[in-house]
N, C-alpha and C positions, 0 to 999 in steps of 0.2 A: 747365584743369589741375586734375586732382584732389588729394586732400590725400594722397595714397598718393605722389606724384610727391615726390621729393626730388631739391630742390635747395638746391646749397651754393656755395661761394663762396672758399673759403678759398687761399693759395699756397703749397705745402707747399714745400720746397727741391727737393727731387731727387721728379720727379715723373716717366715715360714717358709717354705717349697713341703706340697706334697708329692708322694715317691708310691709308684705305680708300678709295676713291669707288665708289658706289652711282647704280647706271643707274636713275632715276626717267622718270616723264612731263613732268618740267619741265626733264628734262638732267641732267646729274650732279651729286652730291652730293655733296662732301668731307666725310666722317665722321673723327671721332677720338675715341677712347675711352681712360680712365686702366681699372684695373684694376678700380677702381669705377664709373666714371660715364662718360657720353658730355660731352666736352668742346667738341665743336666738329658743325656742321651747316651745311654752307656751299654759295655757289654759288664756281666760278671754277678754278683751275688746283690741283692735291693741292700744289704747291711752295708756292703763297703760301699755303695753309691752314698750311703745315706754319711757314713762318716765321714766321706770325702766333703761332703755339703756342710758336715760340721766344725771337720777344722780350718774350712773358710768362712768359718761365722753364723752359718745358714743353719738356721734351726730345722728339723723335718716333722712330718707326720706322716703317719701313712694315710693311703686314699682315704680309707673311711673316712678320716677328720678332715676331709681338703674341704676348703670352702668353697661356693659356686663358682668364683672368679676362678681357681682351680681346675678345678674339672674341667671349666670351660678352655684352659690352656691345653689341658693334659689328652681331653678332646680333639682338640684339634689336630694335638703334634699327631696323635693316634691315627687320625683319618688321614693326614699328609704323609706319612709315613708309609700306611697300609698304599694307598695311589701309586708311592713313588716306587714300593717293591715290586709292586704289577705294573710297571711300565708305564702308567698315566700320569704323572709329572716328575719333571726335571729341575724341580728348585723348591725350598721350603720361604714359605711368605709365617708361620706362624711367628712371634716375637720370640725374639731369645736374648740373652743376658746374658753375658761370659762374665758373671763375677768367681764361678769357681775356679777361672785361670789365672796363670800368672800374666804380668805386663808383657812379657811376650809370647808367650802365648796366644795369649787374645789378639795379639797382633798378627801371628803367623797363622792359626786360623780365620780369622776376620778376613784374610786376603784371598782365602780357598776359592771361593766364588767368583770373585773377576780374575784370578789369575788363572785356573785349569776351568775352563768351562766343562759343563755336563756331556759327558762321551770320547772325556780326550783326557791324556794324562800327562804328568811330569814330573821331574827330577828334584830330590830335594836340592842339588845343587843348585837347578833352575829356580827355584823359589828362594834361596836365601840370598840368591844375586836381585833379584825383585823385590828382596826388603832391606837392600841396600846392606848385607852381610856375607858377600861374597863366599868368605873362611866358615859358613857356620853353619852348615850341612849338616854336620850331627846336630849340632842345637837345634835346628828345625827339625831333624828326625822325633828328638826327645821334646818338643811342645806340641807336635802331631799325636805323641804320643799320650800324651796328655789332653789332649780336646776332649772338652768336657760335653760338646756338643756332635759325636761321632755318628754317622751318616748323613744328618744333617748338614752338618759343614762338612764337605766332601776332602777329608783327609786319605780316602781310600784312592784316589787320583792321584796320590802323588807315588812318586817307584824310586829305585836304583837307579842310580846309572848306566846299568847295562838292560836295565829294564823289567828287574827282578821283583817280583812282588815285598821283596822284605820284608819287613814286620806289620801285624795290626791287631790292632787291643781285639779285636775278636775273632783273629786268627785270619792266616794265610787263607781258608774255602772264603770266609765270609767276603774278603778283600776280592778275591775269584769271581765272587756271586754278583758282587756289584759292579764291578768293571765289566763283567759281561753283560749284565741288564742295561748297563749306559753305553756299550760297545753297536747290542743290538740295534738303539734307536738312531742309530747313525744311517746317513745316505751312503749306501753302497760306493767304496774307492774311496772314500772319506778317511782321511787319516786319524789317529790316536794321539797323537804328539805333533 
C-alpha cells in the first residue's frame, strides 16, 4: 500500500455506500463506496454485503441510486482492480475507509501493505508478533477473516505455518490465483517469504 492510499476508519451517523458487484477472474466482487471512499470489497451474495454495511450503521443503495461521487469511487476500485488481476499494478492508491471493521481489525489489515509486500508472503504468527500480539494468531486469522477490504488489502499473503493456504473468504483457488499472479511479477530466485 502506498502512502498516497488513504485509509480511515471513523463512523459518521448518517452515512450512504452504494453496492455494485464487479465480474472479476475470481468471481464477483461486492463493491461498496460512500461518496468518499470504497467501503467494502467482498466475496459472496450483494445482500449480505449490503447487511454487513448495515449493522455497522451504513445505510446502502444500490448502484442505480449512487450519486456521482459514488460512481466515481466505485469506478475507480473497478479499474484498479481489473489492472491489478492482469498483472499491471501491485497496490491500490483508490481511498478506503475501514469503518465496516472492528478496532482490530482495522488494525491488523491496515498493516497488510508494509508488513507482506506485493509477491511475498507470511505467517499469521509473523503478523501478530508485528502488532505486538505475539499469542494471537488466531485472532489475526479471524480479523483477516473479516477484511471488509479483501484483495485490496492483501489478506491473501498471509499462510500457515507450514505454509499451507488455509482459509479465505473466497476460497482456497481464489487465494491460489492471487499469490500466483504476485508470485509471477517476481525477479526470478526471488524469494516468497
Amino acid at each position: 500500500m502506498r502512502t498516497s492510499t488513504r485509509i480511515t476508519g471513523g463512523r459518521p451517523v448518517a452515512v450512504t455506500a452504494a453496492v455494485a458487484v464487479h465480474t472479476t477472474p475470481l468471481g464477483p466482487l461486492v463493491l461498496a463506496a460512500t461518496d468518499e471512499a470504497l467501503v467494502l470489497c467482498c466475496f459472496g451474495p450483494p445482500e449480505a454485503a449490503a447487511e454487513r454495511a448495515r449493522r455497522a450503521g451504513t445505510h446502502t443503495v444500490d448502484e442505480e441510486e449512487a450519486t456521482a461521487a459514488q460512481r466515481r469511487v466505485l469506478d475507480e476500485a473497478r479499474a484498479q482492480l481489473d489492472t491489478y488481476l492482469s498483472g499491471g499494478r501491485r497496490d491500490f492508491t483508490v481511498p478506503m475507509d475501514l469503518r465496516l471493521a472492528t478496532p482490530f481489525s482495522r488494525r491488523t489489515v491496515s498493516a497488510l501493505g508494509e508488513f507482506v509486500p506485493y509477491g511475498r508472503t507470511a505467517t499469521y504468527a509473523r503478523l501478530a508478533e508485528a502488532l505486538d500480539r505475539p499469542r494471537a494468531a488466531r485472532a489475526v486469522g479471524t480479523a483477516l477473516g473479516a477484511n471488509p477490504l479483501c484483495v485490496v488489502l492483501p489478506c491473501h499473503r498471509i499462510v500457515g505455518s507450514t505454509g499451507g493456504l488455509n482459509g479465505y473468504a473466497g476460497g482456497l483457488e481464489a487465494k491460489r490465483f492471487l499469490l500466483d499472479l504476485e508470485a509471477a511479477a517476481l525477479p526470478a530466485g526471488l524469494p516468497s517469504r
